[in-house]
TILUMLO-679448 format. One record per residue (C-alpha): x, y, z. Coordinates in nm, 4 decimals. Example, Ala and Ser with C-alpha at 12.3 -4.5 7.8 and 13.67 -1.06 7.14 Angstrom:
2
+----------+----------+----------+
!        x !        y !        z !
+----------+----------+----------+
!   1.2300 !  -0.4500 !   0.7800 !
!   1.3670 !  -0.1060 !   0.7140 !
+----------+----------+----------+
END
This chain:
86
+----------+----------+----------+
!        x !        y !        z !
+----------+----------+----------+
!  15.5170 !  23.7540 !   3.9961 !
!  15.5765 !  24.0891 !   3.8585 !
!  15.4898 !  24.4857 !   3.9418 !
!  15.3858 !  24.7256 !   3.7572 !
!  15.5424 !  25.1029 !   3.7375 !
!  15.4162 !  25.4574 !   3.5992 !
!  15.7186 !  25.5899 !   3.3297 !
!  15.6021 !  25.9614 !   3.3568 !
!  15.8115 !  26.1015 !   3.1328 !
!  15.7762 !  25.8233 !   2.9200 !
!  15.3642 !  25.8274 !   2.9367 !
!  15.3516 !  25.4398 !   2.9912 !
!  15.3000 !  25.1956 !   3.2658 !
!  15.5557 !  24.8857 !   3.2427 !
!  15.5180 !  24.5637 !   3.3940 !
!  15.8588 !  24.4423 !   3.5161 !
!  15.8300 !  24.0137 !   3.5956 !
!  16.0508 !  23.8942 !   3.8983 !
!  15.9594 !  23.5406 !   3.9480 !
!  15.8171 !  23.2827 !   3.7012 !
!  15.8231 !  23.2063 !   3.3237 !
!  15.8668 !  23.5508 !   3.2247 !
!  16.1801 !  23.6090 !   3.4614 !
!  16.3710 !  23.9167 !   3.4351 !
!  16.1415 !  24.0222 !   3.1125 !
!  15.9532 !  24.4343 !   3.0859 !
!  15.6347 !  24.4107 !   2.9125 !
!  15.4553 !  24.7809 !   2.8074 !
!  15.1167 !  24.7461 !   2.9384 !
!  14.9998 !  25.0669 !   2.8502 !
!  15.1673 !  25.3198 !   2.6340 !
!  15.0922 !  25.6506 !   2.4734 !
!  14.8858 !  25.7598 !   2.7206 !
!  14.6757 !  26.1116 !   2.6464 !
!  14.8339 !  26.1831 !   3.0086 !
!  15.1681 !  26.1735 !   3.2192 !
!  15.0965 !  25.8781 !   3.4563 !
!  15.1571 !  25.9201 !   3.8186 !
!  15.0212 !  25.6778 !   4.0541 !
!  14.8734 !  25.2847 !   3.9742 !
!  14.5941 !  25.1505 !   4.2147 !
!  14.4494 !  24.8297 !   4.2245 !
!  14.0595 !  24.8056 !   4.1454 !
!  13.8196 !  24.5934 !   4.3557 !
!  13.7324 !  24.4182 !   4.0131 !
!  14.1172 !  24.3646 !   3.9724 !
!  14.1716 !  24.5744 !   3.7013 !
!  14.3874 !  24.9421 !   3.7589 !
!  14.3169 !  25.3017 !   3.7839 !
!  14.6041 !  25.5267 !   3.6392 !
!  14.6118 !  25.8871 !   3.7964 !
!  14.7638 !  26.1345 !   3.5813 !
!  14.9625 !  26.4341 !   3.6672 !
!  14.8829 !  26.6173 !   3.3649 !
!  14.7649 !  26.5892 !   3.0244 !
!  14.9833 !  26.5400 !   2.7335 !
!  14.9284 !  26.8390 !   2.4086 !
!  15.1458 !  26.5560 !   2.1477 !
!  15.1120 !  26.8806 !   1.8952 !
!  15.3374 !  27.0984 !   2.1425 !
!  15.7069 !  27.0299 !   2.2357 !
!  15.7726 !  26.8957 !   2.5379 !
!  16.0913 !  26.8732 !   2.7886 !
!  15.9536 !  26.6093 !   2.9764 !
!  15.8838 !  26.4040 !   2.6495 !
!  16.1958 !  26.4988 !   2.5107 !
!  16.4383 !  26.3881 !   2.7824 !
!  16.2142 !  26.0961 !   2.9029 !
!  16.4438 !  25.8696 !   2.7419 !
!  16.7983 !  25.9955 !   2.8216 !
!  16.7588 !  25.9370 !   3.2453 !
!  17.1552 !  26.0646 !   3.2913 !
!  17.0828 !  26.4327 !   3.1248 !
!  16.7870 !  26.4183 !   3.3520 !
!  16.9494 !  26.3646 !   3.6375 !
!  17.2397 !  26.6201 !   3.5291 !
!  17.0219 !  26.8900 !   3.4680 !
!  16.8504 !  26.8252 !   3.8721 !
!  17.2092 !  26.8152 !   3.9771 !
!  17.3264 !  27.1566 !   3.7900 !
!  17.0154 !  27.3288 !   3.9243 !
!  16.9923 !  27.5611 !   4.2151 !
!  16.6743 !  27.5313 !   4.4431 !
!  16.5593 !  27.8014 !   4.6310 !
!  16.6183 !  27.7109 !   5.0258 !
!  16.4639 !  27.8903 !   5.2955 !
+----------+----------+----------+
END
């Protein structure tokens, strides 16, 4: 058994296996995508639709790209923001 998940940042969608021979293993199903995945839906012909949230310009620099590997400065940059309340 396994699920799959939409890396953004990353631009790939990861299969992550739970249960069964591949136990606790992370296959990349689909990577360098021309877009920034958001959202994975099952197909009636069992295959999957991948919506993106925007397309990817590889010739142009990129924050998202840049920090989609380093998750803590991520998360220290949302932390060290301040968002408008109202």
């Amino acid at each position: 058994m396994s699920f799959l998940v939409c890396e953004t940042g990353m631009a790939r969608v990861t299969r992550y296996h739970f249960k069964g021979p591949k136990e606790n293993f992370r296959e990349f199903v689909a990577e360098n995508l021309p877009g920034y995945p958001d959202n994975i839906r099952l197909s009636i012909l069992g295959t999957y639709y991948v919506g993106f949230v925007g397309v990817r310009h590889p010739s142009k620099f990129s924050l998202l790209e840049w920090l989609g590997p380093l998750p803590s400065l991520r998360g220290l940059l949302m932390r060290s923001n301040k968002w408008p309340t109202s």
